[in-house]
GUTORPA-107515 format. One record per residue (C-alpha): residue in one letter; x, y, z. Coordinates in nm, 2 decimals, always signed. Each point is the difference from the previous one (the first is absolute). Example, Ala and Ser with C-alpha at 12.3 -4.5 7.8 and 13.67 -1.06 7.14 Angstrom:
! GUTORPA-107515
['A', [+1.23, -0.45, +0.78]]
['S', [+0.14, +0.34, -0.07]]
//
This chain:
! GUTORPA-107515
['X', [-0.41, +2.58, -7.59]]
['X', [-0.05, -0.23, -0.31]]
['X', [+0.10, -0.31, +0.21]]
['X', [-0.24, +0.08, +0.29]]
['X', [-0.28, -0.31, -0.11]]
['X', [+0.31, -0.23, -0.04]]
['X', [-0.01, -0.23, +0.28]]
['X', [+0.29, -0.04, +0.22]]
['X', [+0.07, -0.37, +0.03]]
['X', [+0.17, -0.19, -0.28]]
['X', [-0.31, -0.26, +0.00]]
['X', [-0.30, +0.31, -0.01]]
['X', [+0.22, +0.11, -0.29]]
['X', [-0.02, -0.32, -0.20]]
['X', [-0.34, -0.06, +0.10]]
['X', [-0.10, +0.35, -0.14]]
['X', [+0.23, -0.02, -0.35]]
['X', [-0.18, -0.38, -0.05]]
['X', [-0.36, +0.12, +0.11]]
['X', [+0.09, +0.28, -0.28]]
['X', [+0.06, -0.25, -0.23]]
['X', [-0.22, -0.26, +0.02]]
['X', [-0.30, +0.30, +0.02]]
['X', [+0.19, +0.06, -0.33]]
['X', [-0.04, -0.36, -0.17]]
['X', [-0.30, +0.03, +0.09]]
['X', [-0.12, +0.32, -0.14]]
['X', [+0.16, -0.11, -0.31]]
['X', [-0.21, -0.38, -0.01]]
['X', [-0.30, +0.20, +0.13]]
['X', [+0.04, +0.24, -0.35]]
['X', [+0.10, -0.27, -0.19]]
['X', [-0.32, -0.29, +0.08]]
['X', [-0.21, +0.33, -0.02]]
['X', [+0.11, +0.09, -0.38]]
['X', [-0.02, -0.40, -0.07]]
['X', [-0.38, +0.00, +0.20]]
['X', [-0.07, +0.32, -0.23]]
['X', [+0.08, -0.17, -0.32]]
['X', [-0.18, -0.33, +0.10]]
['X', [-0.32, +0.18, +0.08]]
['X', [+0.04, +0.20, -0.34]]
['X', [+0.01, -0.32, -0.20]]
['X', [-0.28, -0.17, +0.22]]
['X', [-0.25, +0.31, -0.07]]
['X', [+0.10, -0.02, -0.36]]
['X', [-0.10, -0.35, -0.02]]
['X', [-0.29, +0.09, +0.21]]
['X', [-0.14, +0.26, -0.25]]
['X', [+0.11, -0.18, -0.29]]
['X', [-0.27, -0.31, +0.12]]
['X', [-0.23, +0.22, +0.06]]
['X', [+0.00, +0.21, -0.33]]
['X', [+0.00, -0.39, -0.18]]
['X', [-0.32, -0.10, +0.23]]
['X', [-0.18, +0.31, -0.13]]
['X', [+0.15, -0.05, -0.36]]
['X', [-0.15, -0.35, +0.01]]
['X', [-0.33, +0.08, +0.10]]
['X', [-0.04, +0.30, -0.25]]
['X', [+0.15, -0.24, -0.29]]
['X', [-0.20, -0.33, +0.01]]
['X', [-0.33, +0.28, -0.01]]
['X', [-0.17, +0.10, -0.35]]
['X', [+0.12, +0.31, -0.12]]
['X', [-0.29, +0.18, +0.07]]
['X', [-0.02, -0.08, +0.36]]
['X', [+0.37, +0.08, +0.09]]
['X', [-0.08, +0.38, +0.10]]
['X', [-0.28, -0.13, +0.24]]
['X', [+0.23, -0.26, +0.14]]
['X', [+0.27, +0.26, +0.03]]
['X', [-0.20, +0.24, +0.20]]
['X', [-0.16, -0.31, +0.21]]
['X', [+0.35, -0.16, +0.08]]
['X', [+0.14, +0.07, +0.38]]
['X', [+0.33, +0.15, +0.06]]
['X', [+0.21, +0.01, +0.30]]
['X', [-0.04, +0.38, +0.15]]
['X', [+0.22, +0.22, -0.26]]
['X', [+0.01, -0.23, -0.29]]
['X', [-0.14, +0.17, -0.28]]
['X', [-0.15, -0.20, -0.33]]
['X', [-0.07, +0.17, -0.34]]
['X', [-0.09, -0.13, -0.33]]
['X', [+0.10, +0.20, -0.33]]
['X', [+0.08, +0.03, -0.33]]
['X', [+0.36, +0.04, +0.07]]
['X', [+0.24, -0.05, +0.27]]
['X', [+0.15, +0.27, +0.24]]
['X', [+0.19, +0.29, -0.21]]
['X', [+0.36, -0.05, +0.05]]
['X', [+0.05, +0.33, +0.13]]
['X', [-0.24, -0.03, +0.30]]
['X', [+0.21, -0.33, +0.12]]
['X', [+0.38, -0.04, +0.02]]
['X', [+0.20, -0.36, -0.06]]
['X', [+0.02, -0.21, +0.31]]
['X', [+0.33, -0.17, +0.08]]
['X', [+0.12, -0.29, -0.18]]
['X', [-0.06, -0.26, +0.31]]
['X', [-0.36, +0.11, +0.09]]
['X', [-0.10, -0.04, -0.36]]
['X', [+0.14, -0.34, -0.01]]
['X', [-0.23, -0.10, +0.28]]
['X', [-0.28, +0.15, -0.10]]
['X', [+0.03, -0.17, -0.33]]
['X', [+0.11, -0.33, +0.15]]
['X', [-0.27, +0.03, +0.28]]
['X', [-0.30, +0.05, -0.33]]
['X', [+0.11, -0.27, -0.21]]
['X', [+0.10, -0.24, +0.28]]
['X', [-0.38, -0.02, +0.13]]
['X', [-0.14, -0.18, -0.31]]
['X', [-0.18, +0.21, -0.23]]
['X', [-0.21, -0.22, -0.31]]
['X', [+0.16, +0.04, -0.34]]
['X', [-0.36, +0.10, -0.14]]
['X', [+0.00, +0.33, +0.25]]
['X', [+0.41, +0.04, -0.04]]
['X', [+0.01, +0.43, +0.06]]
['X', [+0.11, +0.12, -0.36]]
['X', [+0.21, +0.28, +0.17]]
['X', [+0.15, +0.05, +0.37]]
['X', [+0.11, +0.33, +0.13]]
['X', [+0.15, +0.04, +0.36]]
['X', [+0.08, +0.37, +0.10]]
['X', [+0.04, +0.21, +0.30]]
['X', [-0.18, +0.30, +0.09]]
['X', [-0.07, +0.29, +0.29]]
['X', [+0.20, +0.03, +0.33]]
['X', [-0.02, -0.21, +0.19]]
['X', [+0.05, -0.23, -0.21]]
['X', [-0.32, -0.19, -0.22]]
['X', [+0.09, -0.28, -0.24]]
['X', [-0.21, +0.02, -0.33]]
['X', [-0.03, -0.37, -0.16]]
['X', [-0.25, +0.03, -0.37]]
['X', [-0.13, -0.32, -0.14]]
['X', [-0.05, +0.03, -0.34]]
['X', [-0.34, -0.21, +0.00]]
['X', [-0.06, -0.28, -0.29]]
['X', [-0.24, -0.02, -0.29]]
['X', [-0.35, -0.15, +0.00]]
['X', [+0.05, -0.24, -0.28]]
['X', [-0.40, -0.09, -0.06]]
['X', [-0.20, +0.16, -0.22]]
['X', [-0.23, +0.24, +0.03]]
['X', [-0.28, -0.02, +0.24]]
['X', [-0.37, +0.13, -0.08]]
['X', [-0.14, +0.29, +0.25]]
['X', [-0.33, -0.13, +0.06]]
['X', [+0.13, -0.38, -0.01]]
['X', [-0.20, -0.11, -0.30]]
['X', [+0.21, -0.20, -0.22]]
['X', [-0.01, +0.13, -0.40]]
['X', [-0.18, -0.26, -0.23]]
['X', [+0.18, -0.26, -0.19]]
['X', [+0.21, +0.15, -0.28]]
['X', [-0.24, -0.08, -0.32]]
['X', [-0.29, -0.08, +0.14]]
['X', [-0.35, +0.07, -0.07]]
['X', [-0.17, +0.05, +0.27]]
['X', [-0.18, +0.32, +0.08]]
['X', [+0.25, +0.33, +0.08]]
['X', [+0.01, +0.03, +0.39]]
['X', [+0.06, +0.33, +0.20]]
['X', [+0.28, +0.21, -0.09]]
['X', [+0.40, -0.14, +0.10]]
['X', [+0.18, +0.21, +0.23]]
['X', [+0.37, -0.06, +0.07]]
['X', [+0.29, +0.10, +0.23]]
['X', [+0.25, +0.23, -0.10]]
['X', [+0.30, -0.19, -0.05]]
['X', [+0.23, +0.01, +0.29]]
['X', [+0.29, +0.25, +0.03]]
['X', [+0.38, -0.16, -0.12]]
['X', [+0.13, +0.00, +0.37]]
['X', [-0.12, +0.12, +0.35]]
['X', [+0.19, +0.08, +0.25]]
['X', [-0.03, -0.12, +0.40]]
['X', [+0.19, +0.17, +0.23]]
['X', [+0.04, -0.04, +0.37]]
['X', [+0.18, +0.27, +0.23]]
['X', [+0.11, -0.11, +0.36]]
['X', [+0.14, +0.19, +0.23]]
['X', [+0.38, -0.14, +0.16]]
['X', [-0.06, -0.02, +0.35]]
['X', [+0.36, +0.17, +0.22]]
['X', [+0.24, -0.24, +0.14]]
['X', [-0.03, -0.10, +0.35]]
['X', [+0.31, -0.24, +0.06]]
['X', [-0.05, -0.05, +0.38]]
['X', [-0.40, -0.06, -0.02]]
['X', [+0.10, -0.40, +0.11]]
['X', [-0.14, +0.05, +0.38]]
['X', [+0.32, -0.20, +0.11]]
['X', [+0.26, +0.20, -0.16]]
['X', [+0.07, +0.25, +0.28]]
['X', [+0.00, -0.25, +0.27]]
['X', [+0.26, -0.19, -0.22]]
['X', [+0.16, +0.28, -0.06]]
['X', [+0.02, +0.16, +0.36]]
['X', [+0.04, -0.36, +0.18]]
['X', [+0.33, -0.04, -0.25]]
['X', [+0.13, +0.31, +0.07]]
['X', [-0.01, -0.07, +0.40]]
['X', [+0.14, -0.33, -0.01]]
['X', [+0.30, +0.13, -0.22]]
['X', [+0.02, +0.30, +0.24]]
['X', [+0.01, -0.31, +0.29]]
['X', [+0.23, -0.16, -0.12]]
['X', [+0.27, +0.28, -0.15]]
['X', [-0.03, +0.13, +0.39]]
['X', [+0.04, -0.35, +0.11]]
['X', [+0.30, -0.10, -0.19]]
['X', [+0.19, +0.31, +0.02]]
['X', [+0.00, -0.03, +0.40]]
['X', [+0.06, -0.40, -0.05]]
['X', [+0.33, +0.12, -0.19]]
['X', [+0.12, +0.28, +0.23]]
['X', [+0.00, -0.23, +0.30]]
['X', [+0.36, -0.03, -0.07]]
['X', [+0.09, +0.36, -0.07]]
['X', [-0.18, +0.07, +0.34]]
['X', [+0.18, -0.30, +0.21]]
['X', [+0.31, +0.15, -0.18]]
['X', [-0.06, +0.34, +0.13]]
['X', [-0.04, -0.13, +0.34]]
['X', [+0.25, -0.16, +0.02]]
['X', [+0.22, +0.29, -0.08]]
['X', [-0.17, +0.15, +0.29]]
['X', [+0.07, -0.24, +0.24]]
['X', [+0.38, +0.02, -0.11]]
['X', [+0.05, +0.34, +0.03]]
['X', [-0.14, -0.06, +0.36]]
['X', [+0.18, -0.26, +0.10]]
['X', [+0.32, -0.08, -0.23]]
['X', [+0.11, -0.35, +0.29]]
['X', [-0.36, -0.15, +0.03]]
['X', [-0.20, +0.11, -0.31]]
['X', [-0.09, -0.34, -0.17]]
['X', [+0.09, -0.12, -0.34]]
['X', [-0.24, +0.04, -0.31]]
['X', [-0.22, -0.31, -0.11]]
['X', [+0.17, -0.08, -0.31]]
['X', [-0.35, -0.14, -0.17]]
['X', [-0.22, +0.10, -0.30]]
['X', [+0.05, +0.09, -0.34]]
['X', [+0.35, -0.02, -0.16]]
['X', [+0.04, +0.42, +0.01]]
['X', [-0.08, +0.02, +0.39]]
['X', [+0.19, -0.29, +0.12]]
['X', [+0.36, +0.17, -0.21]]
['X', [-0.12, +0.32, +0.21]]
['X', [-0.06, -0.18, +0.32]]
['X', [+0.36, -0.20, -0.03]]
['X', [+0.17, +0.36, -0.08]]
['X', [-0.18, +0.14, +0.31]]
['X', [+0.11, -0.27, +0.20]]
['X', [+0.36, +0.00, -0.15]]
['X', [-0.02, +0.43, +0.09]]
['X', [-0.12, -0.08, +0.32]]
['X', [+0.22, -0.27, +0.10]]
['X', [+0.34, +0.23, -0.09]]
['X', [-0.15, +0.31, +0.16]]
['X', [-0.06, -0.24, +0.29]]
['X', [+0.35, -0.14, -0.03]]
['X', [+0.17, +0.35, -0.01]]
['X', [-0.20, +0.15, +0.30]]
['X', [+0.14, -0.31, +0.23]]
['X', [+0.35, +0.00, -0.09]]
['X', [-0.03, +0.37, +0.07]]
['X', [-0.15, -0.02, +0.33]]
['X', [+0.25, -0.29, +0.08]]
['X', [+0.27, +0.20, -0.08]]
['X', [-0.11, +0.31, +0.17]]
['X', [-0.06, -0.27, +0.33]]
['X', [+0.34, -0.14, +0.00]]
['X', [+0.15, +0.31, -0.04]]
['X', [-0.19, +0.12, +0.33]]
['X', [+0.04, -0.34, +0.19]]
['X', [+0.38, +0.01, -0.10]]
['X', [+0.02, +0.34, +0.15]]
['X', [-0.11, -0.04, +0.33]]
['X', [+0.33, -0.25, +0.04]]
['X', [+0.25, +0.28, -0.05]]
['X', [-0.22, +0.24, +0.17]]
['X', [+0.02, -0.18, +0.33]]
['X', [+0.34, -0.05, +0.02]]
['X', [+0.08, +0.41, -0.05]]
['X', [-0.27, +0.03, +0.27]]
['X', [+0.24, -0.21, +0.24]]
['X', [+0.33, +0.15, -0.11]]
['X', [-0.19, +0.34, +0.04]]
['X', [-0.04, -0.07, +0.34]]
['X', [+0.35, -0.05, +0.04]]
['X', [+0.05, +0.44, -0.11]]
['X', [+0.19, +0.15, +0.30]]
['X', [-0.13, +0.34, -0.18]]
['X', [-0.39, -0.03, +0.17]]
['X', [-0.07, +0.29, -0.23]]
['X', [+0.10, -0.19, -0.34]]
['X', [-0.11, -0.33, +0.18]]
['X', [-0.40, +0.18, -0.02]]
['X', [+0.03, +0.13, -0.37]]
['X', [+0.10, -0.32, -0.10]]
['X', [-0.24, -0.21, +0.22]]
['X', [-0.30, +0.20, -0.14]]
['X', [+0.13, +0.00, -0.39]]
['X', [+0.01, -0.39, +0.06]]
['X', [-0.35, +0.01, +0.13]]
['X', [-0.10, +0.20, -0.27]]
['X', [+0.14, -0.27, -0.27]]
['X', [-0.18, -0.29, +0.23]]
['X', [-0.35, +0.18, -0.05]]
['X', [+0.09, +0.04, -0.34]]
['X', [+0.06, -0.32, -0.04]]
['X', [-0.30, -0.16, +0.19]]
['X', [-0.23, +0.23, -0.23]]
['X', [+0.16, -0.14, -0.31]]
['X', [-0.07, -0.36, +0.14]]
['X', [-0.37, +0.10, +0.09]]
['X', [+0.01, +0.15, -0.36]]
['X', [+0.10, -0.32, -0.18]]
['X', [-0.25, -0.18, +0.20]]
['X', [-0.31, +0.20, -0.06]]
['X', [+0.07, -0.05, -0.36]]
['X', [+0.06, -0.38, -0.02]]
['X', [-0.26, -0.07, +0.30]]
['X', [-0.27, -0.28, -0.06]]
['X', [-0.24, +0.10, +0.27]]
['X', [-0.34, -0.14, -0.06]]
['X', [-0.32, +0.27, -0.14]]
['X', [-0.29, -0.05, +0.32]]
['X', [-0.27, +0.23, +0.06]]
['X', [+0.02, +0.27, +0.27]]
['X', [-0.15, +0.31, +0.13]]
['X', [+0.18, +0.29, -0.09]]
['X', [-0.15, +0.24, +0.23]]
['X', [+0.07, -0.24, +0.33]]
['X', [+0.35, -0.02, -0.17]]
['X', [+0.06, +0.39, -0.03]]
['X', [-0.13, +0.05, +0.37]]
['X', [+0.23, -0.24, +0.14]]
['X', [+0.30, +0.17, -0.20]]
['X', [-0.12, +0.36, +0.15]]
['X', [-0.04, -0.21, +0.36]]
['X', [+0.36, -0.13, +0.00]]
['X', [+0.14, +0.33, -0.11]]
['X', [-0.19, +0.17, +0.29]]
['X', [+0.14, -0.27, +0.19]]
['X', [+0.37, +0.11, -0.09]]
['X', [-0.04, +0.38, -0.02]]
['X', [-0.23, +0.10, +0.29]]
['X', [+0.07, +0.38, -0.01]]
['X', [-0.12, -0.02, -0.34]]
['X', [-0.29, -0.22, +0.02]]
['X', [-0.28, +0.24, -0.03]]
['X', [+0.17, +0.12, -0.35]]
['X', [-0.14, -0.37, -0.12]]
['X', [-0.33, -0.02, -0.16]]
['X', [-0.23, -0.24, -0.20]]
['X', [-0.26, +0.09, -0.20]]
['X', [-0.22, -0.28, -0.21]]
['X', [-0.28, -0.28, +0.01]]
['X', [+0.09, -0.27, +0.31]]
['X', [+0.05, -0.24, -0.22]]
['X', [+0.11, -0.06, -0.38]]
['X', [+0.09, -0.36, -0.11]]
['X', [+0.28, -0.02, -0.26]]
['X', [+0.19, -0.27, -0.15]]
['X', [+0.42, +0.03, +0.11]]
['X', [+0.29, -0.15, +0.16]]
['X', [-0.05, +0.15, +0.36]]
['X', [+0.41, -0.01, +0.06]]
['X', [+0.11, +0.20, -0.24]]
['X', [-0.28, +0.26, -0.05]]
['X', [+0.04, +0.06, +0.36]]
['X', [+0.37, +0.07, -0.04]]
['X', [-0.12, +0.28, -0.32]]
['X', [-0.25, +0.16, +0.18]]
['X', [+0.23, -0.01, +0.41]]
['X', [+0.27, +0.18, -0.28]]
['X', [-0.22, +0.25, -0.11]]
['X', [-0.15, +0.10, +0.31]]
['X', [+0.33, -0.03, +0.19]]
['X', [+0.15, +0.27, -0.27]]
['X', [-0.32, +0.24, +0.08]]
['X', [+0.09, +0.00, +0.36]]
['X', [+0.37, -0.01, -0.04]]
['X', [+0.00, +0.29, -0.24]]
['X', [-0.34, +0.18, +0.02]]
['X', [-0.08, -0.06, +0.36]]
['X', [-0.37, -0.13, -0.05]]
['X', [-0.15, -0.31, -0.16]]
['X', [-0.37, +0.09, -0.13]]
['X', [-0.12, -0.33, -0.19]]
['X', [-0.35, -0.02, -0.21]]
['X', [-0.12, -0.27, -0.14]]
['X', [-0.25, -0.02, -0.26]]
['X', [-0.19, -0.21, -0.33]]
['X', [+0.16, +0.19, -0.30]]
['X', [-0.07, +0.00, -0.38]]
['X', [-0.03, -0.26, -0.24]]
['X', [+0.00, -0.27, +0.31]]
['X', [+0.31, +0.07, +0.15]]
['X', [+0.08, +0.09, +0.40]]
['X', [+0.18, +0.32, +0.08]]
['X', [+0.21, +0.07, +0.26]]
['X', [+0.15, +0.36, +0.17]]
['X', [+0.25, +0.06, +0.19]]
['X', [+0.03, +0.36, +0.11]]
['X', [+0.31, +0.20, +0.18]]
['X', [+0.08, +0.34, +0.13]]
['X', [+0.33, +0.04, -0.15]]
['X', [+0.12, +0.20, -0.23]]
['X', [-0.05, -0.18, -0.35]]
['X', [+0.25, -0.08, -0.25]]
['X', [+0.09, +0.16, -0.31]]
['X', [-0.20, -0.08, -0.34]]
['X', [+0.34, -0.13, -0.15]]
['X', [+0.03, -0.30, +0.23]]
['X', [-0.35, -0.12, +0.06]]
['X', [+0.12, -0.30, -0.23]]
['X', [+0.37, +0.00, +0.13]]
['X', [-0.06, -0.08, +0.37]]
['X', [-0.13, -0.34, -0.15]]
['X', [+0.34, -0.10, -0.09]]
['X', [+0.21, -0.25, +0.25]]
['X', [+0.23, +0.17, +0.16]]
['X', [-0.12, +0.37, -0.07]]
['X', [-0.01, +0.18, +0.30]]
['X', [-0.13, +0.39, +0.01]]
['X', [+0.09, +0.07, +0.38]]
['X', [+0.07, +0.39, -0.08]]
['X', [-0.30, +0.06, -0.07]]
['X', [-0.24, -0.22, +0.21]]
['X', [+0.18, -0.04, +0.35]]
['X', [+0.25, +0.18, +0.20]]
['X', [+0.20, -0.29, +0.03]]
['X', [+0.09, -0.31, -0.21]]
['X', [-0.24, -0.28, -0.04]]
['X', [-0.03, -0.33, -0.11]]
['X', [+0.18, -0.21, -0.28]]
['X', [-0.20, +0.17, -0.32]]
['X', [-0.16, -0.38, -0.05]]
['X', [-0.34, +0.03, +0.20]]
['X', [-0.20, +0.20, -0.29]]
['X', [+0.17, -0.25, -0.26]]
['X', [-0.14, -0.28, +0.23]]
['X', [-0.33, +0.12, +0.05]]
['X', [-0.07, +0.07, -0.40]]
['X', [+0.14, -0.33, -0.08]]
['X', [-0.25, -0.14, +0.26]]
['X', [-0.32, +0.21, -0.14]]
['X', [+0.09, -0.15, -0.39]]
['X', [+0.02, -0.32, +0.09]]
['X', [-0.37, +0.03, +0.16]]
['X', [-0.13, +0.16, -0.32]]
['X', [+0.03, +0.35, +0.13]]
['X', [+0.21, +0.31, +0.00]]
['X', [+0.14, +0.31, +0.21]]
['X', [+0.02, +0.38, -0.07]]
['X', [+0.10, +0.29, +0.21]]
['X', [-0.11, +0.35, +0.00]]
['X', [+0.05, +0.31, +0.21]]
['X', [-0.32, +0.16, +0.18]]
['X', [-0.12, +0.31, -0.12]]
['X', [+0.04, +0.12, +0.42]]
['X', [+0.34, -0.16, +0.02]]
['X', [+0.06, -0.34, +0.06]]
['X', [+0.01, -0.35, -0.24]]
['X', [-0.26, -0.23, -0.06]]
['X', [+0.10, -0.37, -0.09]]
['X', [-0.27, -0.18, -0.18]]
['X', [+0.00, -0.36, -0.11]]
['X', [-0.28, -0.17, -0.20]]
['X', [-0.06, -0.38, +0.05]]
['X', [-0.25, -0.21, -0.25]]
['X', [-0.34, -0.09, +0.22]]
//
């Protein structure tokens, strides 16, 4: 059940296990340019802050003392920022130490935009705060080195002098050691893919990798598939199938040249087989003859029948192991006929022979079916088959139909009385007869069933017998469309 998804073919296979991978790769680039986007827009709103918080520093510095609350609550801050002026910076225990890198920045990004020696912050402290995260930067702000500066702006009289006393001096309280300017901004979250051509990228790589895994993988398997083929074709037609293109890489040209080598000594075997099995039969009719004539010769007319008929037996057998032989080697062209004209001229001819039982002939099917065959020798299979229904079952019913996965279907009904489960395969053999169980009398050399299967292969197709469930045995053979 596991393996159910797993495509069939060797090529959906590798196209599904490389798909897997490279969706893989690319999940893995994807998380890895998003962490490196992450940290590059961490470091750039660092620096960002940090520029900011040195702007407002600058401004609050280069001011008078007693103007630097006024400016402080004048200056404008980007939305969240926050800006405070005290005594002392941010207690340590309201803040938490940032990392090593984002203080670096921060520092380098403050000193780095140019601030005057004479407003040069006499303390710096950067912090973090709150979730989400805020970064905390405190300037401590410089001294006003002048001196003291009169209230009501009327400079005091000359030290010594002895002029007339003016109004009464006021003064400015000195100012405080230190004071402390802080900025709070807020860290904006990560958004790695905000770049408005990132998912086009992204999705216009992943089709043209999908493109071209699918693309390759069936550019590869071209020989695998030509392979398989022809491995069809010789299991069809061992004499004619042609040889293997020996091109390519260096892997499929070694397994084209074995193929070849395979075929070419399967090929090799079959023919000396066949022409030994020939000259056996050819030399046979020699010797046959001449008993024939001395037979004749018998003054016993009842021993000079026996032996007549026993040597006309042997010259059957012998003309079926010659048709045998050449059925197997024969080079007869593939044309394209009609299979249902062919089939009604079979059942015509038979009626022609057997007039008593004519009407026990019948065709069902479409008038006509095109199909690609060599017209000779399926005619002898199918004149085999329906000669054995009438011989043995005393009715030929024929159908003829489009069957599954585009194939052509063929049946042959009888009336007769079946054979056993046992030898549904055995009757196939040459030679095998089963005469004591399908006919009254003997019949036939046991080659006509060979014949007709070995016919059927060669065209791509097959036969199978069954009994009928109402007595009788259906012969159906399956051609490719």
């Amino acid at each position: 059940m596991r393996f159910l998804l797993l495509p069939r073919s060797l090529a959906g296979r590798m196209i599904l296990i490389l798909l897997a991978g490279f969706s893989l790769i690319q999940l893995l680039g994807l998380l890895i340019h998003t962490f490196n986007q992450i940290k590059l827009e961490r470091i750039q709103e660092a620096a960002d802050i940090a520029t900011r918080a040195v702007i407002i520093y600058r401004h609050v510095a280069l001011a008078p003392p007693d103007e630097r609350a006024g400016i402080v609550a004048r200056e404008p801050l980007e939305a969240g920022d926050t800006l405070s002026l005290t005594p002392l910076p941010p207690p340590l225990d309201a803040t938490f130490e940032l990392p090593v890198f984002a203080r670096q920045i921060i520092r380098a990004s403050i000193f780095g935009y140019g601030i005057p020696p004479n407003i040069h912050p006499r303390g710096l402290v950067v912090r973090g705060a709150g979730v989400p995260l805020h970064i905390v930067i405190s300037f401590g702000l410089p001294e006003d080195g002048s001196p003291a500066r009169l209230l009501n702006g009327v400079p005091p009289p000359p030290p010594g002098g002895d002029g007339e006393a003016g109004p009464p001096m006021q003064f400015l309280p000195p100012p405080p050691a230190v004071m402390w300017l802080t900025i709070t901004s807020p860290v904006p979250q990560p958004r790695p893919w905000r770049s408005p051509g990132f998912a086009s990228a992204f999705i216009v790589m992943s089709a043209l990798g999908a493109v071209m895994i699918i693309w390759a993988v069936r550019r590869l398997l071209v020989p695998v598939r030509t392979l398989a083929q022809a491995a069809e074709r010789l299991g069809r037609d061992v004499v004619n199938a042609p040889a293997l293109p020996e091109t390519g890489p260096s892997e499929i040209v070694t397994a084209a040249a074995a193929f070849n080598t395979m075929a070419a000594r399967i090929r090799r075997f079959v023919e000396d087989r066949t022409f030994l099995l020939t000259a056996i039969g050819h030399d046979l009719r020699t010797p046959i003859t001449r008993l024939k004539l001395r037979a004749e010769y018998m003054e016993d007319d009842e021993q000079r029948t026996k032996m007549l008929a026993d040597l006309d037996e042997m010259e059957a057998m012998v003309a079926a192991t010659l048709a045998f032989g050449r059925d197997i080697a024969t080079t007869e062209a593939v044309i394209k006929l009609d299979l249902a004209i062919l089939l009604r001229t079979i059942l015509d001819e038979a009626a022609d022979g057997d007039p008593e039982h004519a009407e026990a002939l019948r065709y069902e099917g479409p008038d006509h079916m095109p199909v690609q065959a060599r017209p000779l020798g399926l005619k002898r299979a199918l004149t085999n088959l329906i000669g054995n229904a009438m011989k043995y079952g005393d009715a030929a019913r024929v159908s003829l139909r489009r069957g599954p996965k585009d194939t052509i279907q063929i049946d042959i009904e009888d009336n007769g009385p079946g054979i056993a489960e046992s030898d549904m395969e055995a009757v196939f053999e040459p030679f095998r007869r089963l005469e004591t169980s399908r006919n009254r009398e003997t019949g036939g050399s046991g080659l006509g069933l060979s014949i007709a299967r070995n016919i059927f292969r060669a065209h791509g197709g097959d036969v199978s017998l069954c009994n009928l469930a109402g007595g009788g045995l259906r012969a159906r053979v399956v051609l490719p469309a």
